[in-house]
N, CA, C and O of each residue as an XYZ file, in Angstrom:
196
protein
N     234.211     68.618    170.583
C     233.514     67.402    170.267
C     232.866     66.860    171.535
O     233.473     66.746    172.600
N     231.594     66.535    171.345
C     231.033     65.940    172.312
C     231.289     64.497    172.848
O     231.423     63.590    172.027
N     231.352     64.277    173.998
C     231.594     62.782    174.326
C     230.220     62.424    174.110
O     229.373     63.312    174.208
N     229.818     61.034    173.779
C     228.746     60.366    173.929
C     228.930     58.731    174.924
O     229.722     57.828    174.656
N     228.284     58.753    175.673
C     228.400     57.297    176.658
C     227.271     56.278    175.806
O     226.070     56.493    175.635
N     228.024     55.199    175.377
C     227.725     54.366    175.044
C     227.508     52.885    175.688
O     228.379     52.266    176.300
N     226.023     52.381    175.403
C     225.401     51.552    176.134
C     226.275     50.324    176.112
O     226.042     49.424    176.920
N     227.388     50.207    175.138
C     228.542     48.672    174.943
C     229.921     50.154    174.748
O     230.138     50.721    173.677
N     230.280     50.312    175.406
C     231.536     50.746    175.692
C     232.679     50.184    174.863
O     232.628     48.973    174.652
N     233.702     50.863    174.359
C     234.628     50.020    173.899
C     235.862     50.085    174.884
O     236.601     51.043    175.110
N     235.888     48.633    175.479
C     237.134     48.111    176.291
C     238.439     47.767    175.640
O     238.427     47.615    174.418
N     239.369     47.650    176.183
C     240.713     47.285    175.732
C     240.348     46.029    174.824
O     240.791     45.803    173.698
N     239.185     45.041    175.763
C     239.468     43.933    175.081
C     238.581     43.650    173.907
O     238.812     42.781    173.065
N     237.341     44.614    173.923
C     236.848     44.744    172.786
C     237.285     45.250    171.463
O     237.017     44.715    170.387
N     238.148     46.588    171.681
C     238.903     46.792    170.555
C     240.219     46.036    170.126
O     240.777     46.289    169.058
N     240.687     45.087    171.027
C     241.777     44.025    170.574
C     240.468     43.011    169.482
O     240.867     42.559    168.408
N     239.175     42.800    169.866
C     238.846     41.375    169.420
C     238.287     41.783    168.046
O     238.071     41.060    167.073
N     238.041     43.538    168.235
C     237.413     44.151    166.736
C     238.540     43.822    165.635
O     238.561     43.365    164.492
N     239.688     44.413    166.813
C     241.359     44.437    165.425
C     241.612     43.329    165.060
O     242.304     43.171    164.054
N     241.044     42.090    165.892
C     241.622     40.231    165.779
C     243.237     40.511    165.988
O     244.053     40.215    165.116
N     243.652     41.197    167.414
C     244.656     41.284    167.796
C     244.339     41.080    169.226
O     243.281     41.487    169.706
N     245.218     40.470    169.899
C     245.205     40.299    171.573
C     245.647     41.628    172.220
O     246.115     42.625    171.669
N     245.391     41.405    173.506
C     245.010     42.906    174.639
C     246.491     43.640    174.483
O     246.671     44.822    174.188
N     247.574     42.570    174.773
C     248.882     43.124    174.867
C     249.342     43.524    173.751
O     250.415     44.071    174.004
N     248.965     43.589    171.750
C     249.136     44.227    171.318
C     248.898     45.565    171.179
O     249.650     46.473    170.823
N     247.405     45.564    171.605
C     246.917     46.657    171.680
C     247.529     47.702    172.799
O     247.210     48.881    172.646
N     248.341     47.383    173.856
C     249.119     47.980    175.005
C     250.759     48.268    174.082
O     251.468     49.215    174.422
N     251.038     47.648    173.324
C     252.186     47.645    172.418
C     252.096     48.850    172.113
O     252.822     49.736    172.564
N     251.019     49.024    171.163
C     250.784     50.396    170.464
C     250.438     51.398    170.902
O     250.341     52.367    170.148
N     250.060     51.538    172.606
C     249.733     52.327    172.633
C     251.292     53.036    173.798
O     251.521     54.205    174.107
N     251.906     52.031    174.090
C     253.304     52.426    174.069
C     254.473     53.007    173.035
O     255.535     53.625    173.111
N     253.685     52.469    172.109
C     254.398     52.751    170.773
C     253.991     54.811    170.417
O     254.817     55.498    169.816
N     252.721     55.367    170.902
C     252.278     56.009    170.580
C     251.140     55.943    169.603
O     250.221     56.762    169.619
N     251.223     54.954    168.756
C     250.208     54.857    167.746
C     248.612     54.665    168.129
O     247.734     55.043    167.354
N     248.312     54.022    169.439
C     247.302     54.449    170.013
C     247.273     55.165    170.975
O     248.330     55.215    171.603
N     246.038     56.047    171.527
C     246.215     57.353    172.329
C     245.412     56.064    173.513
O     244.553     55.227    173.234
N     245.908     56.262    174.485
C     245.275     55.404    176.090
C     244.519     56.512    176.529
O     244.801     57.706    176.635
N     243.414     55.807    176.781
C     242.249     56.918    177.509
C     242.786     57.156    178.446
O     243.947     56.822    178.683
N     241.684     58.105    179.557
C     242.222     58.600    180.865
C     241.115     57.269    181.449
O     239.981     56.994    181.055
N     242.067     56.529    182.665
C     241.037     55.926    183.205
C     240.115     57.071    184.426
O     240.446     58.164    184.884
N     238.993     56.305    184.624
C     237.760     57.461    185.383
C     238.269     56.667    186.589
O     239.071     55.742    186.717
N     237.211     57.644    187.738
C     237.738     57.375    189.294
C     237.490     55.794    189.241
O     238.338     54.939    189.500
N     236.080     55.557    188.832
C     235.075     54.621    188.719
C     235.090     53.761    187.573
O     234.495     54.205    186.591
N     235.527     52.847    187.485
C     234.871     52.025    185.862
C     236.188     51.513    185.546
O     237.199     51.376    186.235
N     235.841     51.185    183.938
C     237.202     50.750    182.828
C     237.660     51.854    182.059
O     236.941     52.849    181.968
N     238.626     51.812    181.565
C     238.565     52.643    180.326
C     238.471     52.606    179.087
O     239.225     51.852    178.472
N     237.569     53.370    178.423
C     236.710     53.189    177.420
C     237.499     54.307    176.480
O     237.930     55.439    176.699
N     237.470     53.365    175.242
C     238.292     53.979    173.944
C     237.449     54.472    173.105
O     236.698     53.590    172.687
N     237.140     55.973    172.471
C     236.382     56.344    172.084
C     235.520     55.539    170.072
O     234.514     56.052    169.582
């Protein structure tokens, strides 16, 4: 599968405000396993596909 870079990236805190859940749930789950945590890059944020 190809990556595609997108001109609005999805951030931690963007996909908390899509779910109408706050940042630290979204860190919940992804402790939980239920979300996969990107790899952060040398450079930047990390962006959830």
């Amino acid at each position: 599968m190809a990556k595609v870079k997108s001109e609005n990236p999805l951030t931690i805190g963007r996909v908390a405000r899509q779910a109408g859940v706050n940042v630290e749930t979204i860190r919940y789950y992804q402790k939980r396993g239920l979300i996969q945590e990107p790899s952060k890059p040398v450079l930047g944020y990390r962006c959830y596909p």
